[in-house]
Each structure stands twice: as structure tokens, then as C-alpha cells.
C-alpha positions in Angstrom: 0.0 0.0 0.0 1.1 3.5 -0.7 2.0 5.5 2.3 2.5 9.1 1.0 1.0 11.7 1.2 -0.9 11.4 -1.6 -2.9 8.0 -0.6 -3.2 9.8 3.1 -5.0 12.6 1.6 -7.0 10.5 -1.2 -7.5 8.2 1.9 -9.1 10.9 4.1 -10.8 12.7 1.7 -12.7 9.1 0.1 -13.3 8.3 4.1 -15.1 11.5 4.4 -17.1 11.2 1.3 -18.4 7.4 2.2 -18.8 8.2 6.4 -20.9 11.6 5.7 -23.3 9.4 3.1 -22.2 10.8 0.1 -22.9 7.7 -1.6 -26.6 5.6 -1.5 -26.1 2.1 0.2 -24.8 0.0 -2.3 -23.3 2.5 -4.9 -20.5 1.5 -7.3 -17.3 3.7 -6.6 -15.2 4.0 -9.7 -11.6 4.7 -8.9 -11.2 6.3 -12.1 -13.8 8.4 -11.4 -12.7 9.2 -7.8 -9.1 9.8 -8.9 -10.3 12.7 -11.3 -12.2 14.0 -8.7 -9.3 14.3 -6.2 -6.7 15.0 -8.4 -5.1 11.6 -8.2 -4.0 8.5 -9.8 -5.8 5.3 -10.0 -3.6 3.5 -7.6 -3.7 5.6 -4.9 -7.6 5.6 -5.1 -7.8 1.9 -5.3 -5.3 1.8 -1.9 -7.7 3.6 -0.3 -10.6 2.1 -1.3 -9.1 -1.6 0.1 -8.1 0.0 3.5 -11.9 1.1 3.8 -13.0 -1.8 2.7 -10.7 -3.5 5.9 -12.5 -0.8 7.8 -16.1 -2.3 6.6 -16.5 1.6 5.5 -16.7 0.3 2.1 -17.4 -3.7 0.0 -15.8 -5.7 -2.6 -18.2 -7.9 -3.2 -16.4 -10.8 -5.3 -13.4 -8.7 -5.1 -15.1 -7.7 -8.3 -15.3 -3.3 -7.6 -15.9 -1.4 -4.9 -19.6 0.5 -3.4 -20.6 1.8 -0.6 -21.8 -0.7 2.1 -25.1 -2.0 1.2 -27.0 -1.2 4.5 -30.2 -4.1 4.5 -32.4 -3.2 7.5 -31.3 -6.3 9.5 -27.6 -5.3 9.0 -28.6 -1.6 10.5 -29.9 -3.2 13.2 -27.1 -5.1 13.8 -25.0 -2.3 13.9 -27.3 0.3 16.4 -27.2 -3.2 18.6 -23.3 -3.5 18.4 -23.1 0.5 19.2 -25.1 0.0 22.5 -23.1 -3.1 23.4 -20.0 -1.2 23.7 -21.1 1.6 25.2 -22.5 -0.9 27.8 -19.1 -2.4 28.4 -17.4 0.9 28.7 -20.4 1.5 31.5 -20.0 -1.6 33.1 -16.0 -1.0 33.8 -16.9 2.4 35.2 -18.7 0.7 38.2 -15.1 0.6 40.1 -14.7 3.6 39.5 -16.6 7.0 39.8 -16.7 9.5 36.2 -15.4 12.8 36.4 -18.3 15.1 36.4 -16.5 17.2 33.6 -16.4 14.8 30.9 -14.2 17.1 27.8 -15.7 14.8 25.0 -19.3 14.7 26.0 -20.2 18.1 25.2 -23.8 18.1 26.0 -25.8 18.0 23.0 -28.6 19.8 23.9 -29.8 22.7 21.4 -27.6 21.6 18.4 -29.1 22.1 14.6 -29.6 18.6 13.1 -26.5 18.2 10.9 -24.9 18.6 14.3 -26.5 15.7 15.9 -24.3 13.0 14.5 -21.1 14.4 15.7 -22.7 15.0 19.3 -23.8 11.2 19.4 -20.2 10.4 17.9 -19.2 12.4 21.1 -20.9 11.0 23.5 -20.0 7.3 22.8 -16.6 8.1 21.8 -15.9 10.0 25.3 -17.2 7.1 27.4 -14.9 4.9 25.3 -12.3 7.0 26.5 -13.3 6.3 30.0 -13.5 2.7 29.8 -9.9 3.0 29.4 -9.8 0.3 26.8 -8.1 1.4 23.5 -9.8 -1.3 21.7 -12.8 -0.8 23.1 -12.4 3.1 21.6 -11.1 2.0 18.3 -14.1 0.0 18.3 -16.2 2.8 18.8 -15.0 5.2 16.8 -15.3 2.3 14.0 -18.7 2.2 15.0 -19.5 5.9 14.6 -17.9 6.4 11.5 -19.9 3.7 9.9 -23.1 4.7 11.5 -22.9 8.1 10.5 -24.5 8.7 7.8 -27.5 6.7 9.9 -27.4 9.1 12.4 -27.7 11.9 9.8 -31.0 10.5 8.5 -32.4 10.0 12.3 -33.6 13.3 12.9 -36.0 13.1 9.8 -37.6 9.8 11.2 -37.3 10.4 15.1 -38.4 13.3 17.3 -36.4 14.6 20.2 -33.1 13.6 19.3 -30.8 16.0 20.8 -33.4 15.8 24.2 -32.2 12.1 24.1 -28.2 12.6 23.8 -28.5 15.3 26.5 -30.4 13.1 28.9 -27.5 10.6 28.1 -25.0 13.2 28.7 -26.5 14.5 31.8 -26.8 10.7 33.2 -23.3 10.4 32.6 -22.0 13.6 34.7 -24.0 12.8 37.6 -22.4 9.4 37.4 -26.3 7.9 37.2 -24.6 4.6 35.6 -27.8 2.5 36.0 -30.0 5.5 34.3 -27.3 5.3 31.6 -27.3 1.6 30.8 -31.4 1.9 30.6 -31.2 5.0 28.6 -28.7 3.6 26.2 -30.8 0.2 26.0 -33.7 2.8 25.4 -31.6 4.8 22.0 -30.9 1.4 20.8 -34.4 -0.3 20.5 -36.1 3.0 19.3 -33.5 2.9 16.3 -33.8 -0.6 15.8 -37.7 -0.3 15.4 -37.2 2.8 13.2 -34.5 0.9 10.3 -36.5 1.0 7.9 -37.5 4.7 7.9 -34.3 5.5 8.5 -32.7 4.1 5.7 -35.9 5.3 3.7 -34.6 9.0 4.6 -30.9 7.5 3.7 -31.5 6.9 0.2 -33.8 9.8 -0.4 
């Protein structure tokens, strides 16, 4: 693989593009295409699309091209549930110990505009990651928010009271309410879960 500075950058920006939904579930990426787009080469492109792909940020099916990971309601759900089971992990190691009540990357999401909402909840689990102090247990995390994203960018069209729910979260976590946590992060995980298929209604619109 590549390492200049050239893949880092085509890496990043192609990252960004398939993370933020730029591309429908399931779209074909053509490195050609991409490389015009970015100013780049073909090789670089197709580096960075196969690191993705070892990220599960992007497929190969057949090793026959590259898309965008086709999201089928029962592999959403599978996702939101994986989400929540970190973040309960990460809870259930803080019972030795009490949080901080500043926590630096929980910033309470109360009050944001929508397109702010996914970076709060990427926030929110990412901080208590941090916590936990596991670094595979953040990696895993921050895996997890980068691939449910564009998800979370699609939430506030299909459920009410999003940035009430991360801020009750938030506000949970500061007063070191760890059993009003775990229930309110079972509680964001089965309200997505019953809402897959609108969101990914809202996705592809």
C-alpha cells in the first residue's frame, strides 16, 4: 500500500465522502472516477478504497469493484445493537470507578441544529470509550460511529427529540447515574432498531 502523502489525503478525503453518506447504500465507486475527482492516480484511489474496505467503510463484493456498504435493515440493526453493546461495556467498567463530572468529549448536546447531531452522538459514545480506558474498546467505537454516520444523519427526519435524548444521556453520565445510563442507552438502541427501515428510507432519499 502507498503510504504518501498522496494516498493519506485521497484516503481521508474518500473516508469523508463514504462516512458523511455521500454515496446511497450500495453504490459503485469507480476509482477512475474518484481519482479525477481528487486530483489523483488510480492506484492511490484503489489503496484507499481496500483499506476502507478492511475498515467495513466500504465492500468488494467478489473482489469484483468497490460500493458503498449496502446497509439491509437487518444489518442496520445489527450495527445500532453493536453500538449499544459497547457503550455498555465501557459503562459496566466504570462501576469501580466513579466519572469525572467534567467529561471534555461529552459536550452536552442539547440545542444543536440537526447536521450537528451526528457528531454530538459520535461524542458522546466516543468519550465514554475513553473512560472505559480500553483502547480497543475506543477504536471500536470510533469504528462504529464512522460507519453509522450517515445513519445518524438521517435519524432526525424519522425520530423526534433527538438532541433531548443525547443530552439526557450526557447529563446521566456527569452525575455518574450509571444504572439511568445503561437503561437510557438500551432505550436509544431499541427505538433505532424499530425505526431501520424509515431510517434508511430517509438515507436513500
Amino acid at each position: 500500500m502507498n503510504p504518501g502523502p498522496t494516498f493519506e489525503r485521497v484516503y481521508l478525503a474518500v473516508k469523508e465522502q463514504l462516512v458523511s453518506g455521500r454515496f446511497a447504500p450500495g453504490q459503485h465507486l469507480e476509482p477512475a472516477a474518484l481519482g479525477d475527482e481528487l486530483l489523483s492516480s488510480i492506484t492511490p484511489v484503489r489503496d484507499a478504497l481496500h483499506r476502507l474496505v478492511g475498515e467495513r467503510l466500504a465492500e468488494a463484493p467478489g473482489h469484483n469493484g468497490f460500493r458503498a456498504p449496502l446497509l439491509t435493515e437487518s444489518a442496520l440493526r445489527h450495527l445500532y445493537r453493536w453500538s449499544a453493546d459497547l457503550a455498555l461495556v465501557a459503562l459496566r467498567s466504570l462501576r469501580r470507578s466513579r466519572p469525572p463530572a467534567d467529561l471534555p468529549l461529552i459536550a452536552d448536546p442539547c440545542g444543536p441544529a440537526p447536521d450537528q447531531l451526528p457528531r454530538a452522538a459520535s461524542n458522546l459514545f466516543a468519550g465514554l470509550a475513553q473512560l472505559a480506558g480500553s483502547p480497543e474498546l475506543e477504536v471500536a467505537t470510533i469504528n462504529a460511529n464512522e460507519r453509522l454516520f450517515a445513519a445518524r444523519k438521517a435519524e432526525p427526519d424519522v425520530l423526534d427529540d433527538v438532541a433531548d435524548e443525547l443530552g439526557a444521556l450526557t447529563r446521566q453520565l456527569r452525575r455518574s447515574d450509571l444504572p439511568a445510563a445503561r437503561r437510557g442507552v438500551a432505550r436509544y438502541c431499541r427505538r433505532r432498531c424499530k425505526a431501520v427501515p424509515r431510517i434508511l428510507e430517509a438515507m436513500r432519499s
